[in-house]
Structure formats: C-alpha cells, structure tokens
N, C-alpha and C positions, 0 to 999 in steps of 0.2 A: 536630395541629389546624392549620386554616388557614383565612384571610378568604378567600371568594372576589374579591379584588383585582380578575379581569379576565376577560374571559370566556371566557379561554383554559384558563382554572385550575375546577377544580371540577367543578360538575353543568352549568356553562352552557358547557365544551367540547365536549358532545355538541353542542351547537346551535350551537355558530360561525359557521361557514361560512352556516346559514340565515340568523343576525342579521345575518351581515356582507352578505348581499343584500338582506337589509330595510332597512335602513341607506342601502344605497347606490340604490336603490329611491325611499325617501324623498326621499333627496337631491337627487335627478333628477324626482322630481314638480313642483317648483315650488310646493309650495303653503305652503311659509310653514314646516314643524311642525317644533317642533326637536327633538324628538327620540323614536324607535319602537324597541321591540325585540319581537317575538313571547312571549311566555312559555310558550306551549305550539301544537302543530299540530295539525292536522284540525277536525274541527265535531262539535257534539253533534248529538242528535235534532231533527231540523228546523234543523241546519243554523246555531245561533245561535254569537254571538261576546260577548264579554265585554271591557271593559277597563278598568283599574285606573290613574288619574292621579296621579303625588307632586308633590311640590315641590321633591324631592333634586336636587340637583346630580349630575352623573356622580361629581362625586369622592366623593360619601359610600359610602362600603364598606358602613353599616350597612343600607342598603336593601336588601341581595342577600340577605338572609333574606324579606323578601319577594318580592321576586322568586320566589327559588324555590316558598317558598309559593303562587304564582299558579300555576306549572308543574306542581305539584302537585296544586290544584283541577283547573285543567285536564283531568288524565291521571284522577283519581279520577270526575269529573263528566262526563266524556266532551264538553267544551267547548274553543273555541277561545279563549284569554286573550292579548290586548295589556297589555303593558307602558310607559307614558308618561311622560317626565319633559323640565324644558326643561334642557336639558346645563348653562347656567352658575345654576340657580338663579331665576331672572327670574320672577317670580309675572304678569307679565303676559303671556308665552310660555304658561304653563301655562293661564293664562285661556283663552289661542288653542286652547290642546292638547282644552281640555272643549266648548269650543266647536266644534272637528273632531271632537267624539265624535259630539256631537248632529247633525252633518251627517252624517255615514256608521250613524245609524243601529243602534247597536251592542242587545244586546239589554237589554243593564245598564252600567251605570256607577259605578264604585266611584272615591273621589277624597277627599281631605286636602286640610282646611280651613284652608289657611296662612294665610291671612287671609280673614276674610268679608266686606268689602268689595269688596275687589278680586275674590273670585270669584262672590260671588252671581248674578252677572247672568249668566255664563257656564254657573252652572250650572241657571239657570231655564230655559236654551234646554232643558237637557235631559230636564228635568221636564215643559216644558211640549208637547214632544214626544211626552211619555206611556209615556219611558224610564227605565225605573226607576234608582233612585238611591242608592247607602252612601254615610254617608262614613266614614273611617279615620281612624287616629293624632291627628294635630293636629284642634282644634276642640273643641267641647264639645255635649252632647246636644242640650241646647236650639240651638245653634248651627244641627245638622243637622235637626233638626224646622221653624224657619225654612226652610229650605233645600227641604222636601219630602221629606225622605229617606227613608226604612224605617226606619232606623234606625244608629246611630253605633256605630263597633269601637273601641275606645281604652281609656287610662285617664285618670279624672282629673288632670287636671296639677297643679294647685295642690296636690289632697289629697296628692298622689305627693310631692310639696316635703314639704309642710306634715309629712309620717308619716318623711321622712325627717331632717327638719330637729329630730323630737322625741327621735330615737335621737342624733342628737348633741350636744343637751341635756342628756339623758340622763347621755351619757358625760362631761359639764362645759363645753363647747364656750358659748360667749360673744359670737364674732366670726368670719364665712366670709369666703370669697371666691369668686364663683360665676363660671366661666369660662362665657360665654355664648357659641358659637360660629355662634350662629341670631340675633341678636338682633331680627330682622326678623319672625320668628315667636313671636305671641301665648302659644303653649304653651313657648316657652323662657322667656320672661315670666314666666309663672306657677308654673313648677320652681323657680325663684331667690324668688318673693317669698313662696312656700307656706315654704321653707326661711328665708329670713328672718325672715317672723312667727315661726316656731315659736322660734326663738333671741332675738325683740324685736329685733332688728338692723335698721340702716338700709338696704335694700334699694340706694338709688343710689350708696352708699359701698362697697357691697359687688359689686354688679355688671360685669363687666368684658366690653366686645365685644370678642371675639377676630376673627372672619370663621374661614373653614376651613383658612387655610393653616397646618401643622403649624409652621414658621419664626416664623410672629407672632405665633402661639399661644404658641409657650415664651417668646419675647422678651417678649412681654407679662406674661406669668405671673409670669416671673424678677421682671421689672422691678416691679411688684407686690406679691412678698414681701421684695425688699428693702427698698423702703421702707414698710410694712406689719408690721414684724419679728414682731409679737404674735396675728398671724393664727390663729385656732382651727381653723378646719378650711377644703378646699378641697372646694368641690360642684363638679362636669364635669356635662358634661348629655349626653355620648357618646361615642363613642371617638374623634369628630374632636378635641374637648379634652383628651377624658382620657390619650391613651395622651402627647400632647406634653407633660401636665402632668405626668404620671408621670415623664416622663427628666427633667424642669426636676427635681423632690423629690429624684431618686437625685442629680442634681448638686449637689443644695443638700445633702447627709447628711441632710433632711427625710422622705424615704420609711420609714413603718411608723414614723415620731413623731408626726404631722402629721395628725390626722383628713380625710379622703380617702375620701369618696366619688362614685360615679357614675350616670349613669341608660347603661343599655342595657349590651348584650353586645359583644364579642369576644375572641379568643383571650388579646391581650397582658391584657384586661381581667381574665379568669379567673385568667390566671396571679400576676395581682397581688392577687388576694383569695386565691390557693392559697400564696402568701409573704408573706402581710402585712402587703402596701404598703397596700392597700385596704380597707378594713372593711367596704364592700360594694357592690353592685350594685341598680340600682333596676331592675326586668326588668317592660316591657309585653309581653312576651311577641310581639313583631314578628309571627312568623309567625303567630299570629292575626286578625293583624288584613289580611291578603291572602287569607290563607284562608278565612277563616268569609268574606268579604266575594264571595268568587265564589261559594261556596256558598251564602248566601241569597240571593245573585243568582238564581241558578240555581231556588231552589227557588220563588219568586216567580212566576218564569217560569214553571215546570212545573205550581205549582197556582193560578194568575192569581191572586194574594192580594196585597196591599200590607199587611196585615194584620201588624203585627208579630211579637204572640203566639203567631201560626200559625207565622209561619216559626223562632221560637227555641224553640219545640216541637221543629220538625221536626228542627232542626239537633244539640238535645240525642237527638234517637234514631235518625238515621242509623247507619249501622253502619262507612261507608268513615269518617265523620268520627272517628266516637269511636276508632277505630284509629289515623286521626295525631295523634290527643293523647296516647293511649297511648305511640305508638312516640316520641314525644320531649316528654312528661311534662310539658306543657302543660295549664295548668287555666284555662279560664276562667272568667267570672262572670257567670251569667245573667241577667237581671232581664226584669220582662214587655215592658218592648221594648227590650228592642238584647241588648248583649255589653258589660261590660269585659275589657279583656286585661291589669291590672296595677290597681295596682303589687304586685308580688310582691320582697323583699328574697332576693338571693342571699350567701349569708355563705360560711364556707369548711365548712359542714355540709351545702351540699347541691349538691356542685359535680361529679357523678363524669356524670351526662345530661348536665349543663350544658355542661361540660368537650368533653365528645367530639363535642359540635352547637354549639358559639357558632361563632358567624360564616355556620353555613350553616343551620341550622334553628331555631335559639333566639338 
C-alpha cells in the first residue's frame, strides 16, 4: 500500500511529464491562477471540459483520491477534467481559481464550499453564466442550493461528529480532544462539535488548532495530553492530524489505551485500525465525491436538465458507474436530489478493499 505522496509515485506517473508542462504553462500565463493540474486528456463528444476546484493545500496527500477519481470520470465519460487548487491553501486564491473557471467557460464546475462567504460571489459568476454547478465535500445541502447548484456530494458533518462522538459514549468516554488541523473550515468545525455534543463536552476546551504542519501537530498534541492527563479519547479529523497524533500515542505508551479516532483514509491510518491503535475510521468515501461530481456533470450536459431527480436516476443506472463502485466497494447514498458519500465507520471487520485502495481510491 501507498499514499500517492507525489506525482512521480502512483497512477499520476503516467501523467508527469504533461502536469509538469501544465504547471509551467500556467506559470508563464501571467494570469494570476495558483495552481492547475489536468486530470485527464482529450475531449468528450462535442468537445466539452470539466473542472473540479478544492481548497486543499498541495501538502494534503488526502486529495489524491480524488484526483484520481476525476481521472477516472474522465477516461470512463470520454471528458476532458481540470484539476484546481490554490497550492498554500488561501480561500481567496481559490475564489480567483472559480472565478477563471467562469471566464474560460468550462462546460460544468464542481467546487467545495470552504467557506460560503468568501466564495459565493465567485461562484455566482459561474452560475450566472449558465454553467452548471456541484459542489463537494465541505459545505452543506442547503449551503449548495443557495449557491444554485444541482446538487451537493458529501456527508454531513455534524451528523458524522455527532454518530461518532456516541460510539465513544458508548464505550464510557467522558472527555476528547479534537485535533483540528482545518480550523478555518466550517466542516472541521462541525466534526469536533457534532463529537462534543454527543459526549456533553465543552467543545472550546476541547478543541485544538494544529494548522498542517506534521511538527506542530505532535508538539501541540503532546503538549496537550500532558497537561490534560484524564483525556478520554482523541478525535483527528484526517491524516494530516491523525497519522502525527498517532506517533505522539506510541510515544506517550498511549496507543490502543486511549480512544482514538479519525475521519478519512490512509495507508498509516489502516494499518492502525489493523493493530489497534485506532478504534476506527470515519470514511466519506472521497472518491465519490470527484466522481459522481463529473458524472452528473456530464450527465446534465448530455440531457440539458438541472433537474436533480433526473440526474441521480441516471447516475444510479449507469453501467460504467455502478462498476467503479463495485471495483472498490463504494456505497453511496441516494436521496431525491443530490448524493451522500458517508459517514460510513471502518472498524478492523471490514478493512481487506479498504486496505488495498486507502490512499489512492478509498
């Protein structure tokens, strides 16, 4: 098993060499964008292009399941997919990134709602352009209805806290500490206070900003359970907290005493529910939400509907879709307009799919 780290490593070595002249392409445009990477080549029928905007920073590893997901619409949907993010994180770079969507005219636009605020207006240009519009991960239904959208890929965030906060209840848990590595983002917000209600815990006494750096992650963390000694359990909200919190536990003799959970996939993450550092994983099922996101792009396009119903019809009897859920065991959850992709609890009973695709398709 492996994180796709870098895009030398993986399914995004075949593409190197093209990102590396898209990249430098960009560069030499002058126009301001901070940052492109193709996700897949050629054009579908009539020629249309697709693109997908986060809010991830380069350093988050957890995106490259989506990613690949886009590369994968792509090649299955016979479409061209851009991939966009602003490199240090900056929600107002990304504002710029949806707002070059709407100027080059793309034929859909799929984008995460890291804050709604700050990107409403960036993404009214592309609405009102008469370009269709997802949005993904962060944000919430109503958020994207606001917004004009089709309709929202994700899961709830709070409920996702809230269902995981009662398993460790559950198990006697009293008191967390939630390493918040986003705290800038609304939906990291709501993992930690869904988790807190379900325990009666003081959400600001419990809350801790790390940022992403792995170094002031653990220092902070350490620093925390030392003087904290009675701590119940620790909620990570991804592997940019989880995997630094995890060596702080083995350092502390804490790991597999210490209720220990997290939200999202990777390899170390696996391996720590497969040795029972970690009780479990809270899985929105990522590559869903790239995926179905070009596909009812796509299918919008093809049968001119904005009509949600029609498209999460269409999307449940597709034959190429229901195949990549099959091939990596992917369940989502339908409702008459949109898709959730989680929360789905991975424990060490269903880890043998999981296992062999965290980090690059689950």
């Amino acid at each position: 098993m492996r994180v796709i780290g870098s895009f030398l490593n993986g399914r995004f070595g075949l593409r190197s060499v093209s990102i590396a002249l898209a990249l430098v392409l960009s560069a030499c445009s002058g126009g301001g964008e901070a940052s492109s990477a193709p996700a897949s080549a050629g054009g579908g029928r009539g020629g249309e292009r697709y693109v997908l905007v986060s809010h991830a920073p380069d350093s988050d590893s957890w995106w490259n399941t989506i990613k690949n997901s886009v590369v994968d619409a792509g090649e299955d949907f016979g479409v061209a997919v851009d991939y966009r993010n602003p490199p240090n994180g900056d929600l107002a770079d990304m504002a710029r990134l949806i707002e070059q969507s709407a100027a080059r005219n793309y034929a859909g636009v799929a984008t995460s709602i890291a804050d709604f605020s700050v990107l409403s207006k960036a993404t009214s240009r592309v609405t009102g352009k008469g370009i269709a519009l997802v949005t993904i991960n962060s944000g919430t239904r109503e958020q994207s209805k606001q917004l004009d959208a089709i309709m929202h890929i994700g899961q709830p965030e709070y409920d996702a806290g809230k269902a995981a906060g009662e398993r460790a209840k559950a198990a006697g848990v009293t008191s967390f500490l939630c390493v918040n590595h986003y705290a800038t983002n609304l939906a990291s917000v709501e993992r930690c206070k869904g988790f807190a209600d379900a325990l009666g815990a003081d959400l600001r006494a419990s809350m801790l900003d790390t940022g992403v750096d792995p170094t002031v992650v653990s220092s902070k963390v350490g620093a925390y359970l030392r003087n904290n000694p009675k701590t119940g359990a620790v909620l990570a909200l991804g592997p940019n907290s989880a995997e630094p919190t995890l060596q702080v536990l083995k350092q502390m003799g804490l790991a597999g005493k210490i209720f220990f959970a997290t939200f999202d996939l990777s390899p170390t993450i696996v391996q720590g529910i497969e040795d029972g550092e970690l009780n479990f994983a809270i899985d929105q099922q990522p590559y869903l939400q790239g995926y179905l996101a070009i596909a009812a792009l796509k299918i919008a396009h093809d049968e001119a509907t904005r009509d949600p119903a029609v498209i999460v019809a269409k999307l449940r009897a597709h034959p190429k879709i229901q195949a990549r859920l099959k091939q990596y065991a992917l369940e989502p959850v339908y409702t008459a307009d949109g898709v959730s992709s989680g929360p789905g609890f991975v424990t060490r009973e269903r880890l043998d799919v999981i296992k062999k695709y965290a980090g690059q398709y689950r």
